[in-house]
C-alpha positions, 0 to 999 in steps of 0.5 A: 636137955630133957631127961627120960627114965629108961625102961623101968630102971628109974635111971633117967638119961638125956634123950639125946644120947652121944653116940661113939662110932666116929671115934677112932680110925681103926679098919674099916671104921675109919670110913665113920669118921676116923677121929682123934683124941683132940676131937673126941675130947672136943665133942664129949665136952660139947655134949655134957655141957650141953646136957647129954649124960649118955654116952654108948659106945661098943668094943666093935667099933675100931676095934677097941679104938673108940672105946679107948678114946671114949674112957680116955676123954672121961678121965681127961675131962674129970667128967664126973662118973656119977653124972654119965650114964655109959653103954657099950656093947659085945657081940662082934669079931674082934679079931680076925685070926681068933675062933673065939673072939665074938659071940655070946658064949661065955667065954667070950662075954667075960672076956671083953666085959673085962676089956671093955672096962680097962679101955673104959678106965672105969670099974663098971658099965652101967648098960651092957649090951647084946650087939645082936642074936648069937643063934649058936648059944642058947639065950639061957646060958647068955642071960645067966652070964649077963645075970652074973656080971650084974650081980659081980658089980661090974654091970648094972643094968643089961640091953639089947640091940637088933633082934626080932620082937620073939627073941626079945620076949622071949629073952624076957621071959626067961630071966623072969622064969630064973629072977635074973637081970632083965633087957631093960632097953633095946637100941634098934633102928628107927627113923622117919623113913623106916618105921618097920619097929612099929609093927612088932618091937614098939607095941612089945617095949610099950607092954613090958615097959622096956626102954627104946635107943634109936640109932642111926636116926637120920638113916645115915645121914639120908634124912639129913635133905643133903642127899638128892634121889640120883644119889648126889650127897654132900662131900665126905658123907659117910653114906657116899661111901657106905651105903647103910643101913637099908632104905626104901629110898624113894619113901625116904626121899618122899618123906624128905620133901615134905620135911623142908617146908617144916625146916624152912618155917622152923628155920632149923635143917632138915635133919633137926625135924628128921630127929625131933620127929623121933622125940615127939614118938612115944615110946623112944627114950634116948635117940643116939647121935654121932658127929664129926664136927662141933657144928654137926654136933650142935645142930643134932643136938638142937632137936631136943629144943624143936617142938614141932607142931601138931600139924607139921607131926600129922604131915610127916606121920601120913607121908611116912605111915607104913603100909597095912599088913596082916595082922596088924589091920585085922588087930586094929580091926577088931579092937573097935569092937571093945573101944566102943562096946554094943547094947542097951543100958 
């Protein structure tokens, strides 16, 4: 497993990052996969002893539930606290009757930092994450709460998931502004088949050096080559159930026919190349995988061991390289009249 400093923080994580939403069976999460304490246990052993010190989770997902398992798995397995690295995060409903129980006032911050760590068993979370925009608060009053809980001890470093490349640097720019805790990193949405962060987010993390956690990088499960374009897909597969995140399918499944003759000389699976791809990016630190076996596990974990060739990365980068769009080929333009300056010596 290699290792890679998040953001500007000098927090080394590993690159692959465990991710927690198949843990619990709580609502509608079961259809993520609805596991257990033995199994949970299970697959947070496999992973540190694999090398993984990353773990995210969320108080959303099974409402509570995964967070509970993942704190009881910790402590069960005397993992020992200062060789993992734990992420959660805040924004949603969790609850369906309380007017305040989600978003980002105060409030409600406070409140489920306090929870999360009770069902964390543990006395701080070291990356407290924005589940998302709250457009009724004012990001002020969210980044002076989050600023609070790193200065209480009870956070250490604060993140940031799915918003627009404004709302980030504009988040930055106030805590600059105020000397608070900054968004160290972003988790976001970035697969193979879906480079859209490419056009705004990744150029802004690359120039406020703010560290990038890719989820759902098999675009839930689309890339894993067990999907066909009429829609057949592998039984128990969670996008045969629940159809997210969005995909331009057809360039999805484009890009997939030229990741198998990869997969098939590198004698690994699809879904490996699909992950090693993303590793091979720049600017991607962490790349967050679920699981719901050992075997799933393992082999999303054996990305980390792929090292692609230069002309296998080619292939995929022009089967999945996005369409041109203003600005950025007027950016791209105009920056060859400065990479090759004109005049005489």
């Amino acid at each position: 497993m290699k290792y890679r400093l998040l953001g500007r923080t000098g927090l080394y994580v590993s690159e692959m990052c465990l991710g927690t939403m198949t843990f619990g069976d709580q609502g509608f999460w079961k259809v993520m996969g609805g596991l257990g304490q033995d199994a949970v246990n299970t697959l947070v052993k496999q992973a540190f002893d694999s090398g993984v010190n990353f773990i995210d989770t969320a108080n959303v997902y099974a409402i509570g539930m995964s967070e509970t398992l993942t704190g009881q798995a910790i402590k069960s397995l005397g993992l020992p606290r200062d060789e993992i690295v734990v992420a959660t995060k805040a924004f949603g409903p969790m609850s369906e009757t309380k007017a305040n129980a989600c978003g980002q006032s105060r409030y409600h911050l406070m409140n489920e930092l306090d929870a999360s760590l009770k069902r964390l068993q543990l006395d701080h979370i070291d990356l407290y994450q924005l589940h998302g925009y709250d457009p009724v608060m004012p990001l002020e009053e969210v980044l002076s709460t989050l600023n609070d809980m790193v200065r209480s001890g009870k956070v250490r470093y604060i993140g940031l998931c799915n918003m627009a490349a404004w709302q980030i640097m504009k988040g930055l720019a106030i805590s600059e502004r105020n000397h608070w805790a900054r968004f160290e990193s972003v988790q976001a949405y970035y697969t193979v088949a879906g480079r859209d962060l490419e056009r705004e987010v990744i150029p802004l993390l690359q120039d406020q050096q703010v560290g990038l956690m890719v989820w759902s990088p098999l675009a839930g499960g689309l890339l894993s080559g067990k999907f066909t374009p009429d829609g057949q897909g592998s039984a128990g597969s969670r996008r045969a159930t629940f159809d997210f995140p969005v995909v331009d399918k057809p360039r999805a499944f484009a890009v997939v026919d030229v990741m198998r003759p990869i997969a098939q000389r590198h004698q690994v699976s699809v879904a490996r190349v699909a992950l090693a791809w993303l590793l091979s990016r720049p600017k991607v630190t962490s790349v967050i995988v679920g699981a719901k076996t050992t075997e799933q596990l393992a082999d999303n974990l054996g990305a980390s061991k792929l090292e692609l060739t230069p002309e296998d990365l080619q292939a995929l980068d022009e089967a999945s390289q996005l369409p041109p769009e203003y600005p950025g080929w007027m950016l791209e333009r105009q920056s060859r009249y400065r990479a090759q300056p004109s005049g005489k010596e």
